[in-house]
N, C-alpha and C positions, 0 to 999 in steps of 0.2 A: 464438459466436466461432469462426471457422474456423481447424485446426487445420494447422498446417504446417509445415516445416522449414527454421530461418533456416540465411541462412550472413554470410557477412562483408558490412559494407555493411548490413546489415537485411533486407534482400530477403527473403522469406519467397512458398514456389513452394505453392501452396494448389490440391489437388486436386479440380476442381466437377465439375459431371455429363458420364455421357459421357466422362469421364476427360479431359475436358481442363486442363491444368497453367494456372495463372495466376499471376503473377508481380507482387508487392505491394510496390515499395519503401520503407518506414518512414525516411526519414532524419531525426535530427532534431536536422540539424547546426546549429550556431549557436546554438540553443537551449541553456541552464543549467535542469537539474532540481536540485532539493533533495528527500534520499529518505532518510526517517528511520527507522531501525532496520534498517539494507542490511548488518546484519554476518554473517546467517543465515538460512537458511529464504525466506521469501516476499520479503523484503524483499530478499535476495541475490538473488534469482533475478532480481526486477525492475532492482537496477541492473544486474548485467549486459545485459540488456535493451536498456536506455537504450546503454548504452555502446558497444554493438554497431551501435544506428543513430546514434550520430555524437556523441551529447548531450556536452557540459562538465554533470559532476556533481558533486554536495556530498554523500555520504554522512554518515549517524550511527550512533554505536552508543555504546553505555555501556560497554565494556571494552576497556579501554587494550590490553592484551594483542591481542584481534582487531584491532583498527583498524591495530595497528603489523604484524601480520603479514599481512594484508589487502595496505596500503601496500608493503610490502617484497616482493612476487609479484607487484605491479599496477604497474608502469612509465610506465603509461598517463599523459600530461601533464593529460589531460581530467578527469581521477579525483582527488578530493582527499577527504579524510577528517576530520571535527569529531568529536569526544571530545562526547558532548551526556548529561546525566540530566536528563528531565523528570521525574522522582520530587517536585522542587518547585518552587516561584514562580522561585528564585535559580539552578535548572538553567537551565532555559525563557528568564528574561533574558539569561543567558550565550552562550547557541547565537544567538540576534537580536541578542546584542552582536556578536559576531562576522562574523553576518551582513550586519550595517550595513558592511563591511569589499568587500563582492561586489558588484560594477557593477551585476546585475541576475541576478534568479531570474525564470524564465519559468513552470517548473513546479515546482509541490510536491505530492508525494504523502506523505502523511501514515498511514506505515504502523508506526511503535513503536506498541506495545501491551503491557500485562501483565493476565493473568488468575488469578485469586483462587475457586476452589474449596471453599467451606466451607458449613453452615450461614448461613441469615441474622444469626440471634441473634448468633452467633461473630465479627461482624466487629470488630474492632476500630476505633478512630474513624483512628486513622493508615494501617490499612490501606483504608481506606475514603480518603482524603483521599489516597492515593499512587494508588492504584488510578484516582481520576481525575483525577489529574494530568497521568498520563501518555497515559490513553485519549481524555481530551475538552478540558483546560484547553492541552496543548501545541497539540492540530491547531488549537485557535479562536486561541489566540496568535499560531501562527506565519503562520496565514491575515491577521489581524488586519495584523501589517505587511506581507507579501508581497502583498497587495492593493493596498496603496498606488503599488508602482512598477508592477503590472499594470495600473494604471485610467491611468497616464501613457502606458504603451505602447498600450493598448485590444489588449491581450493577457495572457490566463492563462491556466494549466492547472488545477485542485487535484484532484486525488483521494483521497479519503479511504478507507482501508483498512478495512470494518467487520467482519462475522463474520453468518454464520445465525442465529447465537443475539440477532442484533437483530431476528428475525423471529420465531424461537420460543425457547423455554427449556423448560431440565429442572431440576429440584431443585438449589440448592447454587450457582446461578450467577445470582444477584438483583443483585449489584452489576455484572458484566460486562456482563451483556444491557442494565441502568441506560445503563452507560457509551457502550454500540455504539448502543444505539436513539437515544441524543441524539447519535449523531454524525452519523446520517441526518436527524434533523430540520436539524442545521446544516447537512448538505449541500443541502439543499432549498431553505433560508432564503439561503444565500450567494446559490445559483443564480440564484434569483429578483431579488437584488438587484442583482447584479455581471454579467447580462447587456448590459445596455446598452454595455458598456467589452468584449465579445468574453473576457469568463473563464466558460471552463464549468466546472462542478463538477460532480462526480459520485463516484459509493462505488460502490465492489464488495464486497462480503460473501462470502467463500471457505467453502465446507464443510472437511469433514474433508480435509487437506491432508498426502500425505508430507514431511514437514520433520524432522529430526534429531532437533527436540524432541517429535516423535510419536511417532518410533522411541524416544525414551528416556524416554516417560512412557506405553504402552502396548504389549506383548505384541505378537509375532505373531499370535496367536491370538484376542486381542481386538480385534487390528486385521482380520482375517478375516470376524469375528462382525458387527463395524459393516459392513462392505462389503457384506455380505447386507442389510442397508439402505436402502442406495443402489440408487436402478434401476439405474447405470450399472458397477453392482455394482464400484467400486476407488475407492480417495481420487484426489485429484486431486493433478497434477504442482504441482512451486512456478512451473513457466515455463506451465503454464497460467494461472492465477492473472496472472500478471505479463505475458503477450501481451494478455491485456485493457484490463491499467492501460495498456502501450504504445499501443494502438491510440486508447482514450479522450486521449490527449493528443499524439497525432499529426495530421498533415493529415486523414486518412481520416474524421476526427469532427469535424465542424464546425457540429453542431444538436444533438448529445445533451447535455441539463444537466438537474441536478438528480436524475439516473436514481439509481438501485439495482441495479448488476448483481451477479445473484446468481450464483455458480457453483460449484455443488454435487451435481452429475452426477443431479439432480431429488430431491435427500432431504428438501427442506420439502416435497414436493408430495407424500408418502406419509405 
């Protein structure tokens, strides 16, 4: 993904060889995204994103508290905010209740997630059963009806939000890698089926990513020690991550489905 610096509009001026500037407009006006879990981190980064090239969006987030002070900064008429907990069955219907309520979703990016750190033994059955709720039972739900008015248009977007660790795994993370590695088979299995109607699906898998919640559950110094890791020796941006998801459900991609973009400044590859 080429790296560059947006400004209003979407326009994003990407510097190629030779230094000559070239100028990329993203607009993706008219279009409705639904972008779940946009209250922080990855998820934030991407709707501002969206909202920059034109988009009418749905955000979600589970804490009344962000959503209302989110809302109350964001004036934007194109920006609206759902209250959603996929933690169970009666979350999940509630957020498509609602949704039945929206003329039309064109894109969904399905990017809440929660992750569960323990021993395998140690899991509990609720934690086990919340864990994929929210990581695999909401993205196939919410796909599940937002498919139906994409095959009437013979237009969709989905991209599903997965992680490195649906590629590789360390000790202590059996259930999350569970949950990501079947988010790529579904993304695969959509693809295949929901191309005839012009919906691509595709996942991006993000490495070690600065987000708030990295800086508040790891050290500077063991955030230091992982970047020696990485070839590209640093975590990655949240707006990198999220120029990706942009571009996959923009004009510019109009034959990539089914893919796996990985972007993790090359850490499964050492």
């Amino acid at each position: 993904m080429p790296q560059g610096h947006g400004n209003r509009g979407g326009e994003y001026a990407i510097a190629g060889p030779w230094c000559l500037t070239v100028a990329i407009n993203i607009d993706l006006s008219g279009k409705t995204a639904l972008i779940t879990g946009a209250t922080r981190g990855i998820g934030k980064a991407i709707a501002e994103k969206f909202i920059e090239a034109g988009a009418t969006v749905f955000l979600t987030g589970t804490n009344e508290a962000d959503i209302k002070q989110l809302t109350c900064t964001n004036k934007n008429p194109n920006v609206h905010w759902l209250q959603a907990d996929f933690s169970t069955r009666q979350g999940i219907d509630s957020l498509i209740a609602k949704l039945k309520c929206i003329d039309r979703i064109d894109i969904c990016i399905n990017n809440a997630g929660i992750n569960t750190i323990k021993p395998f033994e140690d899991y509990s059955k609720d934690e086990y059963e919340r864990l994929l709720s929210v990581n695999l039972t909401a993205p196939f739900s919410l796909a599940q009806y937002l498919v139906i008015g994409m095959k009437e248009r013979s237009f969709g977007r989905v991209v599903n939000v997965a992680s490195i660790w649906s590629l590789i795994t360390k000790p202590e993370r059996a259930l999350y890698t569970t949950s990501k590695t079947g988010m790529l088979g579904f993304t695969r299995a959509l693809a295949v089926e929901y191309a005839p109607w012009n919906i691509l699906v595709n996942a991006v898998s993000p490495g070690f990513t600065c987000t708030e919640l990295t800086k508040q559950s790891l050290s500077v110094d063991e955030m230091k020690v992982l970047s020696t890791q990485i070839p590209l020796q640093r975590f990655a941006n949240p707006d990198e991550i999220a120029m990706a998801v942009l571009f996959l459900c923009s004009d510019l991609n109009s034959y990539i489905t089914g893919q796996n973009i990985v972007i993790d400044g090359g850490y499964t590859l050492v």
